[in-house]
C-alpha positions as CSV (number, residue, x, y, z in Angstrom):
1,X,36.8,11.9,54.9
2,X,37.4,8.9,57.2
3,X,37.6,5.5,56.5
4,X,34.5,3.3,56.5
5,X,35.7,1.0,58.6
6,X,36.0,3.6,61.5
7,X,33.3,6.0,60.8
8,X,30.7,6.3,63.2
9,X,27.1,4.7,61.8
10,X,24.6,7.8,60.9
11,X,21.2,7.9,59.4
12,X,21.0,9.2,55.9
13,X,23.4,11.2,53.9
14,X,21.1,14.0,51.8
15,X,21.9,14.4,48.5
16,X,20.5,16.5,45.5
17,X,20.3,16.4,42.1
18,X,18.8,19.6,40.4
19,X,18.0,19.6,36.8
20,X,18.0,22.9,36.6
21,X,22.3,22.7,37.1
22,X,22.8,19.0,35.8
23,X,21.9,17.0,32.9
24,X,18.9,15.0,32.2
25,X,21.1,11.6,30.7
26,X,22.8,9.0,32.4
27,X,25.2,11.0,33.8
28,X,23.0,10.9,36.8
29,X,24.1,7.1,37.0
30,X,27.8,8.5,37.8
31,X,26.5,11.2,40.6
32,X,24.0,8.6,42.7
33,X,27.3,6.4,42.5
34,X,29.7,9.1,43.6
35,X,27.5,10.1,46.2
36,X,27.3,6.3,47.4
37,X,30.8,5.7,47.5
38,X,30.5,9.2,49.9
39,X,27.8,7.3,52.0
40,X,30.3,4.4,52.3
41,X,33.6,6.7,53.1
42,X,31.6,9.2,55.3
43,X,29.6,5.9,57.3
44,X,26.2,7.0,56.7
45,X,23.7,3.6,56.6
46,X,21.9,4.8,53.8
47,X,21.2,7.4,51.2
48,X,18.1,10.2,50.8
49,X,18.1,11.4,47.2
50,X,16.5,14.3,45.9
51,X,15.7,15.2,42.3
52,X,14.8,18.6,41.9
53,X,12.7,18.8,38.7
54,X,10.9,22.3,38.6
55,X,13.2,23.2,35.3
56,X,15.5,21.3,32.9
57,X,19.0,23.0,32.1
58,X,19.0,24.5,29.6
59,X,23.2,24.5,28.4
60,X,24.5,21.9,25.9
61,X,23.1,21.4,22.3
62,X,21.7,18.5,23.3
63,X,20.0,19.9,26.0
64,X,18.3,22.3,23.7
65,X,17.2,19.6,21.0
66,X,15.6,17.3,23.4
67,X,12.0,18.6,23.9
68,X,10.1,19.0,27.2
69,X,8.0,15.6,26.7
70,X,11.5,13.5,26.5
71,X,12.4,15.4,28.7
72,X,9.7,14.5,31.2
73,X,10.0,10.7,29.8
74,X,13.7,11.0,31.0
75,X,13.5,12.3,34.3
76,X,11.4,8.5,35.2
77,X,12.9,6.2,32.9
78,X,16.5,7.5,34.0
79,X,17.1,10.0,36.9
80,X,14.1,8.0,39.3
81,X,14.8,4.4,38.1
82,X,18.4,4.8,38.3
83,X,18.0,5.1,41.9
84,X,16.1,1.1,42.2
85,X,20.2,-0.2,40.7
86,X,21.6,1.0,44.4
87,X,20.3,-0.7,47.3
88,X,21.4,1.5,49.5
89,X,18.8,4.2,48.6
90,X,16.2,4.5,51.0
91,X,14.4,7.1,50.5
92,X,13.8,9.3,46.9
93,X,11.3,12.5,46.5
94,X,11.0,14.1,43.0
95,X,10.4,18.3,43.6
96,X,8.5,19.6,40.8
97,X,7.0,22.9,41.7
98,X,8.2,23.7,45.4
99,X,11.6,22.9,46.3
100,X,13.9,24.4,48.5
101,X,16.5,25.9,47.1
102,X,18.9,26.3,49.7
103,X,22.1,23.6,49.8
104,X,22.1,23.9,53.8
105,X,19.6,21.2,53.9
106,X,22.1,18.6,51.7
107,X,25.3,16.7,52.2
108,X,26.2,16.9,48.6
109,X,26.7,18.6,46.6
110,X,28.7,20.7,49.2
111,X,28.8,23.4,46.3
112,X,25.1,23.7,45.4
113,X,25.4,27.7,46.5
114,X,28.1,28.2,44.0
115,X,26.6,26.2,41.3
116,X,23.5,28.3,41.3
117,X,25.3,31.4,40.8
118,X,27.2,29.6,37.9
119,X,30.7,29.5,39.5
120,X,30.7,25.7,39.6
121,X,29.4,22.5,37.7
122,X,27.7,19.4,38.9
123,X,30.6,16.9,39.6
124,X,29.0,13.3,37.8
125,X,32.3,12.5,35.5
126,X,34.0,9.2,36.1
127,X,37.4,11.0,36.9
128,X,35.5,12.0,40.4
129,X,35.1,8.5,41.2
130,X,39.4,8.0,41.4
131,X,40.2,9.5,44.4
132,X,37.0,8.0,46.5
133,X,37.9,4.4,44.7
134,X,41.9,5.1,46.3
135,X,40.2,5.9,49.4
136,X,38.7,2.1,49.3
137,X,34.8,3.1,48.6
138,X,33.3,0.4,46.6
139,X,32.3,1.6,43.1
140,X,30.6,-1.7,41.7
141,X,28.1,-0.9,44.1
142,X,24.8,-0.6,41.4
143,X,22.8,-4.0,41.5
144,X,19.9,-5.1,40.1
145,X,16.7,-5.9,42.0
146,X,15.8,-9.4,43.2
147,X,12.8,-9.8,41.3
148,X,14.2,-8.6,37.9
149,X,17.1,-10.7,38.7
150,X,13.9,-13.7,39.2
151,X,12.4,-12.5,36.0
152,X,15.4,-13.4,34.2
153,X,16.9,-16.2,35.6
154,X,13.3,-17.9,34.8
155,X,13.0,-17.3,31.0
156,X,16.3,-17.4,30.1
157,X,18.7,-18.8,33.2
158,X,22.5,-17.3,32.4
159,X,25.7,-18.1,30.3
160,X,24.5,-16.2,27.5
161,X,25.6,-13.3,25.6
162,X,24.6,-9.4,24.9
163,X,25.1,-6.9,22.2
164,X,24.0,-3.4,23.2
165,X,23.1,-1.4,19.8
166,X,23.7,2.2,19.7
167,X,21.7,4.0,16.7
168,X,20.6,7.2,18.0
169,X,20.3,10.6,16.5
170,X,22.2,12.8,18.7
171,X,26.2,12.9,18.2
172,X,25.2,10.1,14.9
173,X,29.1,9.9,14.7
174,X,29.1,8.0,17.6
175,X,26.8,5.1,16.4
176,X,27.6,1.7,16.0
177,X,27.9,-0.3,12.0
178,X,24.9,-2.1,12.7
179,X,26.5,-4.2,9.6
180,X,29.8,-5.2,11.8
181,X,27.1,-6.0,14.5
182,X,25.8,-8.6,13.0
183,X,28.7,-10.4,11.5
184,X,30.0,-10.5,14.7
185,X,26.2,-11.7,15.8
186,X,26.6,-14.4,13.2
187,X,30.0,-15.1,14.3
188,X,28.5,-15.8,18.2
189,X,25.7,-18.0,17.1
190,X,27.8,-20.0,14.9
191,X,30.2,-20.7,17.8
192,X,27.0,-22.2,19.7
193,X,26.5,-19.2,21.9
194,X,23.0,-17.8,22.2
195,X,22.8,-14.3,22.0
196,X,20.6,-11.1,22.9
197,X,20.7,-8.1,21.3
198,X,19.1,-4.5,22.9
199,X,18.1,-2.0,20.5
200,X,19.1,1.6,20.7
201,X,15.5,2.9,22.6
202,X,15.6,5.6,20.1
203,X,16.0,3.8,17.1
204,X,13.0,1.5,18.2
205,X,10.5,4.2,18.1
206,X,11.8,6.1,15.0
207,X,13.8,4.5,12.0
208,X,14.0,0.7,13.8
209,X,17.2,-0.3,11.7
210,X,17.6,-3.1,14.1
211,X,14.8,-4.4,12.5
212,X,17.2,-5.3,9.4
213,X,19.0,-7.5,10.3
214,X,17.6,-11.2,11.8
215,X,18.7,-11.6,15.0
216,X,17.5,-12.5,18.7
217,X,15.7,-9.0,20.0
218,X,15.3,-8.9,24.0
219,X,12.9,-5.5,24.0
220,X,12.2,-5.2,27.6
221,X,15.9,-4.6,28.2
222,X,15.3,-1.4,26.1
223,X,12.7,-0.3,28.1
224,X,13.5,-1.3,32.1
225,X,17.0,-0.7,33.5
226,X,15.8,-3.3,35.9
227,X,15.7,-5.2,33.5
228,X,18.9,-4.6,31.6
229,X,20.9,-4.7,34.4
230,X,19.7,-8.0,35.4
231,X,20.2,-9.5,31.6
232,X,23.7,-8.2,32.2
233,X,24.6,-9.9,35.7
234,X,23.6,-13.3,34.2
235,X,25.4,-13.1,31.1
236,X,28.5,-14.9,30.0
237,X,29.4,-11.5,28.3
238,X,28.2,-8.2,27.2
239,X,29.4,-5.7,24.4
240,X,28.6,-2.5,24.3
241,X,29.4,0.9,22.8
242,X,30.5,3.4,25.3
243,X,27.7,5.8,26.4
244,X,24.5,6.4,28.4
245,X,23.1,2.6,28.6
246,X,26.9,1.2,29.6
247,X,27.5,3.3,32.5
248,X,25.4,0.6,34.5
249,X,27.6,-2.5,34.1
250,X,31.2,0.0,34.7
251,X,29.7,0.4,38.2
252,X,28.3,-3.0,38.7
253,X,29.7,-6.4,38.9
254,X,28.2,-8.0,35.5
255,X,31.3,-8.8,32.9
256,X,31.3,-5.9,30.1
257,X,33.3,-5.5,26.4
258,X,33.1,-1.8,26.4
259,X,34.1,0.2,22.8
260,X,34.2,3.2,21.2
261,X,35.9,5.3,23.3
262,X,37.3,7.1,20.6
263,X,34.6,6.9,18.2
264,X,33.0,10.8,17.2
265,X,34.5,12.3,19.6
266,X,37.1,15.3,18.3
267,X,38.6,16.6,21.8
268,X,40.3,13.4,23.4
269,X,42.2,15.4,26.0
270,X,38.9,16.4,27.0
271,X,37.9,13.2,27.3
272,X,41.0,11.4,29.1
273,X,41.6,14.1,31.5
274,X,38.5,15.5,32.1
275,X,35.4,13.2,31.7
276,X,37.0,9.9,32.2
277,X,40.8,10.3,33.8
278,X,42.1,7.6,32.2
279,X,45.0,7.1,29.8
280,X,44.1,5.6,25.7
281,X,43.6,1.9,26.4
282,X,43.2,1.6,29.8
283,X,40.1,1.0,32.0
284,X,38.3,1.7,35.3
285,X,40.8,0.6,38.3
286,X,38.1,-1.0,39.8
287,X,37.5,-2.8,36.9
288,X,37.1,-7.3,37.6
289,X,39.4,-9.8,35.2
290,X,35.5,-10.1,33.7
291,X,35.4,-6.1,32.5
292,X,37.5,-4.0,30.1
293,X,37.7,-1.0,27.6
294,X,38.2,-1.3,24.4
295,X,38.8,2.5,23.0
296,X,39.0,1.6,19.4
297,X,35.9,1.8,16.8
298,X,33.9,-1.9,16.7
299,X,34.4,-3.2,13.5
300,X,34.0,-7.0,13.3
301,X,37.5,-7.7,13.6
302,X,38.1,-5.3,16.9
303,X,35.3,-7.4,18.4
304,X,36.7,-10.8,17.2
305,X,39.9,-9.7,18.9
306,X,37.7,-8.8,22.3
307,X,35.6,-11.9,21.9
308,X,39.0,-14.0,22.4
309,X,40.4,-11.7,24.6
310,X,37.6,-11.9,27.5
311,X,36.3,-15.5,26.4
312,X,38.4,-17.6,24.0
C-alpha cells in the first residue's frame, strides 16, 4: 500500500460484501470501515459498495436461528444503512437475484475466489483494522448525517448522557442486569444529568423489560442508526455493552464507556487474538482521551468507577 498522502487521486475503489460468505450483523460496520481506511491508504476519492444479497450464509448458530424475514429486515436496517455513517460512500447497489459472481470486477475483497470455494473467510474483525491504523488510515472515519445531526441538536441540543440496553435473546449470557442499569440511571439523574436510555430493538418488540423500570426512553435511536449515531456525537457520554449497536461509536468520534468484554463469552483467546487483537483491559489505539473499554461485567459499581473515570 502507499501512503495517502502520496497516492495518486482515483475514482472509486469497488468493494463487495456477499451474504452468502459473510454475516448479516454489524460486523458489516467493521468491513465498510476496513475497506475505507483501504480507500484512504490506496488514494481512491470515494467508495462503490456492493451488497450481494441473492442468499444469506448459512454457518453459525445464529445464522440458522434467525429467520429469512429478519433476515430481510437486517440486510436494510444494517448492511444498507450502515453505509449513510461514511461519507465517503458514493455509490451502493443491493444484488438480489443477478449478481456477478466473479471477484475480478472488485478491489476487495482481493480473496473473494478463495472464499467461494471455502478456503478463506470474510476479513470484518477489529484486529484487521491494526495494521491499516499503523499505516496512518483514519479509523473514526463513521459520521452521522447532517440532518440527523439537525434532528437532534433541535429537540434535545447536547451535554447529555446515554445508556445503550442490551436484552436480546441470542447469546442471553451476554445481556446487561437491567437492575444495575437503572441504579446507575438513578445515580445520573440524581447528579443533575439528564439521561437517554435505547432499548435493546429486540427486547422492544418481544418481552419489553425496559418497560420496567421508569426511565427516560429515546425510541428512534432503536430504530435509525442515523439516528443513534447522531444522539451519540452530541452526548456528554455514552455507555454501552460491547456488541452489534457499539461498533458505531469505536469507529466514530462521539465519547463511549464500552463494557462487557468479558461478559458470556467462554473462549477469551479467541477473543483477544483473534476478533479484537487487543490485550485484557486495553482499548482501540485509535481510541480519543473521550473513549475507553471497560472489559469487566457492568454492575453498578463497575459503572460508578467508569462514570468518574471518563467524567468526574
Amino acid at each position: 500500500m502507499t501512503n495517502e498522502n502520496t497516492a495518486p487521486i482515483r475514482d472509486a475503489l469497488r468493494v463487495l460484501y456477499d451474504l452468502h460468505y459473510a454475516p448479516i450483523t454489524f460486523d458489516f460496520t467493521t468491513y465498510l470501515v476496513l475497506c475505507e481506511c483501504v480507500r484512504q491508504l490506496e488514494g481512491f476519492k470515494v467508495l462503490d459498495v456492493t451488497i450481494k444479497a441473492n442468499q444469506f450464509r448459512k454457518l453459525s448458530d445464529k445464522d440458522f436461528s434467525v429467520g429469512q424475514s429478519e433476515k430481510e429486515w437486517r440486510l436494510k436496517s444494517i448492511t444498507v444503512d450502515s453505509c449513510d455513517l461514511l461519507p465517503t460512500v458514493a455509490n451502493l447497489r443491493l444484488l438480489r437475484d443477478t449478481a456477478p459472481t466473479s471477484g475480478d470486477a472488485y478491489h476487495l475483497p482481493p480473496n473473494y475466489q478463495a472464499i467461494t470455494k471455502g478456503d478463506a473467510r470474510y476479513t470484518y474483525a477489529l484486529k484487521d483494522l491494526l495494521p491499516l491504523h499503523k499505516l496512518g488510515a483514519n479509523v473514526r472515519s463513521l459520521k452521522a448525517p447532517d440532518h440527523a445531526k439537525h434532528l437532534i441538536q433541535s429537540v434535545l441540543g447536547n451535554g447529555y448522557i446515554t445508556l445503550t440496553l442490551r436484552n436480546s435473546s441470542h447469546s442471553t449470557l451476554r445481556n446487561i442486569d437491567l437492575e444495575e442499569w437503572y441504579k446507575f440511571y438513578c445515580f445520573l439523574t440524581q447528579k443533575g444529568h439528564e439521561v437517554f436510555v435505547i432499548p435493546d430493538f429486540e427486547d422492544m418488540f418481544t418481552n419489553r423489560a425496559y418497560r420496567n423500570y421508569d426511565w427516560q426512553i429515546f425510541l428512534a435511536a432503536s430504530l435509525d442508526q442515523r439516528i443513534r449515531l447522531a444522539l451519540y456525537e452530541s452526548a456528554l457520554m455514552n455507555f454501552s455493552p460491547s456488541g452489534g449497536n457499539s461498533a458505531m461509536v469505536v469507529y466514530s468520534n462521539a465519547p463511549y464507556a464500552i463494557f462487557d468484554f468479558i461478559n458470556g463469552v467462554f473462549d477469551l483467546e479467541k477473543l483477544t487474538t483473534q476478533a479484537l487483537g487487543l490485550s485484557i483491559g486495553e482499548s482501540s489505539p485509535w481510541a480519543l482521551d473521550s473513549q475507553k473499554f471497560y472489559w469487566e461485567k457492568s454492575m453498578f459499581d463497575y459503572l460508578i468507577f467508569a462514570f468518574e473515570e471518563m467524567i468526574g
